[in-house]
C-alpha positions in Angstrom: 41.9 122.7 97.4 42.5 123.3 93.8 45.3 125.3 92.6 48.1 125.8 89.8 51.4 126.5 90.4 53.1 129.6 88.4 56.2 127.7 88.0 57.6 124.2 89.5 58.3 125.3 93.0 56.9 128.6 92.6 53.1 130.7 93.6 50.0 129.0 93.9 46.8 130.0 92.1 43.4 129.2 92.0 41.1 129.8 89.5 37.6 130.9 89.4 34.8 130.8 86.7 33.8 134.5 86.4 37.6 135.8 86.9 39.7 136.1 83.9 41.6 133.2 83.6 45.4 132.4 84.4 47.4 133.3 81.0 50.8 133.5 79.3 50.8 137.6 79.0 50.8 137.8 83.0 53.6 135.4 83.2 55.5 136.9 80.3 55.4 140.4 81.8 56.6 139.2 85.3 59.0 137.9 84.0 60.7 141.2 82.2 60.2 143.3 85.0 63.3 144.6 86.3 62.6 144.4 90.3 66.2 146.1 91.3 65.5 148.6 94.7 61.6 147.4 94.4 59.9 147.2 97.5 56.6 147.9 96.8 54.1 147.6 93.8 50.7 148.0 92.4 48.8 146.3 89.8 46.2 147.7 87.8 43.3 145.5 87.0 45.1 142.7 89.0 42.1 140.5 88.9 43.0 136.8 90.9 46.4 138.5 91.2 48.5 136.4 88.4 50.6 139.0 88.0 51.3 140.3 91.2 52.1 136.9 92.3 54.2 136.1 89.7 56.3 139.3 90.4 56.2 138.4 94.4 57.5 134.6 93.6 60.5 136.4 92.0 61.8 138.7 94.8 60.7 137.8 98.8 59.3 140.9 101.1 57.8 142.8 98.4 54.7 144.5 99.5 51.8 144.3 96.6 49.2 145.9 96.3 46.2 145.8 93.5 43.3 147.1 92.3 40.2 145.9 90.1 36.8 147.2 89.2 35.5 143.3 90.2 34.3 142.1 93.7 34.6 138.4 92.9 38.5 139.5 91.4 39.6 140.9 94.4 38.6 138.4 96.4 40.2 135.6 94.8 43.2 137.8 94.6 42.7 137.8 98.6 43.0 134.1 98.5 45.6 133.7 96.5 47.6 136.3 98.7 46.6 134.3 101.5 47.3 130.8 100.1 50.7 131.5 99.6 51.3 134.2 102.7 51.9 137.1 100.5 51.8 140.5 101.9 48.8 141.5 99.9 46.4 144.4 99.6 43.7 144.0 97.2 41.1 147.2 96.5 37.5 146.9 94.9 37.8 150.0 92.8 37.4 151.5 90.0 41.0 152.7 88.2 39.4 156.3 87.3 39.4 157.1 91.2 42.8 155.8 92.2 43.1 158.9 94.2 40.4 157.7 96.8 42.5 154.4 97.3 46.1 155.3 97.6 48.2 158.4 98.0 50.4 159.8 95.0 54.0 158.4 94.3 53.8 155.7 96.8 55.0 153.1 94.8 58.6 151.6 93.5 56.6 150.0 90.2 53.2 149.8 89.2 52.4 147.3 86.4 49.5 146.1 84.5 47.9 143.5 82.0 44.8 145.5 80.3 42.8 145.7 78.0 44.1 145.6 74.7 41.1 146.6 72.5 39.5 149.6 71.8 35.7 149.5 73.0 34.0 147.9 70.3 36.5 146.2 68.1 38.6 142.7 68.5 37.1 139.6 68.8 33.9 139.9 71.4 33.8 137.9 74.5 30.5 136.0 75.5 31.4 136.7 79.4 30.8 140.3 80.7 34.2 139.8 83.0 36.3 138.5 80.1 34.9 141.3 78.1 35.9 143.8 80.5 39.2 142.1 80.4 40.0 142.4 76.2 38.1 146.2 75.4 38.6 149.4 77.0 34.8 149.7 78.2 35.9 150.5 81.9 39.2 151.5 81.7 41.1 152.9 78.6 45.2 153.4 77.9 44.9 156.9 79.0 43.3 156.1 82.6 45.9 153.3 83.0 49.2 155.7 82.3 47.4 158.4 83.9 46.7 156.2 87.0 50.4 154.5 86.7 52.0 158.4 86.6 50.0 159.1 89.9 51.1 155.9 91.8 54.8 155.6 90.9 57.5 157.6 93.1 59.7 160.2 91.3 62.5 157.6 89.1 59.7 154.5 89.6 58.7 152.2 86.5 56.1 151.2 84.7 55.3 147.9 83.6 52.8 147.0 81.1 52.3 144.4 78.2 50.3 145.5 75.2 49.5 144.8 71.9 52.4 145.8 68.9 50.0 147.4 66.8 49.1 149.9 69.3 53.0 150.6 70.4 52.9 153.8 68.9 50.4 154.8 71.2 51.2 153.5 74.0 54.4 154.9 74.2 52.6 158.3 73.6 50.1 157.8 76.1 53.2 157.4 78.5 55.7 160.1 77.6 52.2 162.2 77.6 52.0 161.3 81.7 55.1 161.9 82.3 56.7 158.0 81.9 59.6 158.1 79.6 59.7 154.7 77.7 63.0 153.2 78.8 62.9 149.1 77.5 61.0 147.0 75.3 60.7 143.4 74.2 58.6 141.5 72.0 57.0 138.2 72.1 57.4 135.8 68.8 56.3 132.2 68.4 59.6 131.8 66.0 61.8 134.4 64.4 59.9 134.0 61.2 56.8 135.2 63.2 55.6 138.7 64.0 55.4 139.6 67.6 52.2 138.8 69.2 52.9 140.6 72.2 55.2 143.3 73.2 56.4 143.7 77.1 57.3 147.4 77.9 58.8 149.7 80.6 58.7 153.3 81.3 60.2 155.4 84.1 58.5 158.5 85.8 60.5 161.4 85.1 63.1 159.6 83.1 65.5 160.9 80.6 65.3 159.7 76.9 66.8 156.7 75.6 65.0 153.5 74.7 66.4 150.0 74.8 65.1 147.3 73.0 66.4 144.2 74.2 66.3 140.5 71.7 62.5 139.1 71.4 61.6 136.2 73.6 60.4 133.2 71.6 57.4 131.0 72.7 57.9 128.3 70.2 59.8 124.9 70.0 62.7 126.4 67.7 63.3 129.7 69.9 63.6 128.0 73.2 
């Protein structure tokens, strides 16, 4: 069998042609994720599970769950749970109707790696799944928060990493669903760069009061 490995030691993953492919932002956002008194998590649009499995690689007996709108996503996210014993529940579904899959506030954290362009612009992708992935077709930044709000306990997070040109409204979108923005860190190649990413964390029902914490740099000269 075929696989990667998250991190020398750490998850295996295997890939699939069809599934969004294993990338940087899942690994970047697992990474930043504070998982103090976490026991259990969802991810929205978890696809072959990168994320989740990063996250589970970092602390042992969490319980994970996720959810994507693709059959072939979930099961691969199945395997990959199996592969490397995780305990794992993955849902065909579609975000919109996360009431039909899982019962309000019964989460620690709910995270998530979506889209990051509004339907119609960015770069298009040849492959329906990988377009699905990049544009807000299926699920938009409101259905996300909206979806996040409804999973996460009273005082849970939110974890999500998003474009820097769209901060603005992304941290509207949260404090509008009742996830007070509470951290947030960009992504440079060097410090001469502008962010390419940013990595951001909410809390339901939290008080005011960001931090933003020093950027993480991808590059030779930042480490």
């Amino acid at each position: 069998m075929d696989y990667d490995v998250l991190w020398p030691g750490g998850p295996k993953y295997i890939q699939e042609k069809g599934v969004f492919p294993l990338g940087s932002d899942s690994a970047w956002l697992g990474s930043f994720i504070n998982l103090s008194g976490v026991r259990s998590f969802c991810d929205l649009g978890c696809g072959g599970g990168a994320l989740s499995f990063n996250i589970m690689g970092r602390k042992n007996a969490l319980i994970g769950s996720g959810i994507d709108i693709s059959e072939q996503a979930v099961g691969l996210c199945e395997k990959n749970a199996a592969l490397n014993g995780f305990e794992y529940t993955a849902v065909c579904g579609d975000i919109r109707d996360i009431r039909e899959y899982f019962r309000a506030g019964s989460f620690d954290l709910v995270v998530s790696n979506p889209p990051y362009f509004p339907e119609g612009s960015g770069k298009k992708a040849d492959e329906p799944q990988r377009a699905a992935a990049r544009q807000e077709g299926a699920c938009t930044l409101n259905d996300i928060c909206a979806a996040a709000a409804y999973l996460c306990r009273w005082g849970g997070r939110f974890a999500i990493v998003y474009r820097p040109e769209r901060l603005s409204e992304l941290f509207c979108v949260m404090s509008a669903s009742g996830i007070e923005p509470k951290r947030l860190r960009f992504v440079l190649k060097d410090p001469a760069s502008a962010p390419t990413v940013c990595l951001a964390e909410g809390r339901r029902g939290g008080a005011p009061g960001l931090s933003v914490e020093a950027p993480f740099y991808i590059g030779k000269e930042g480490g």
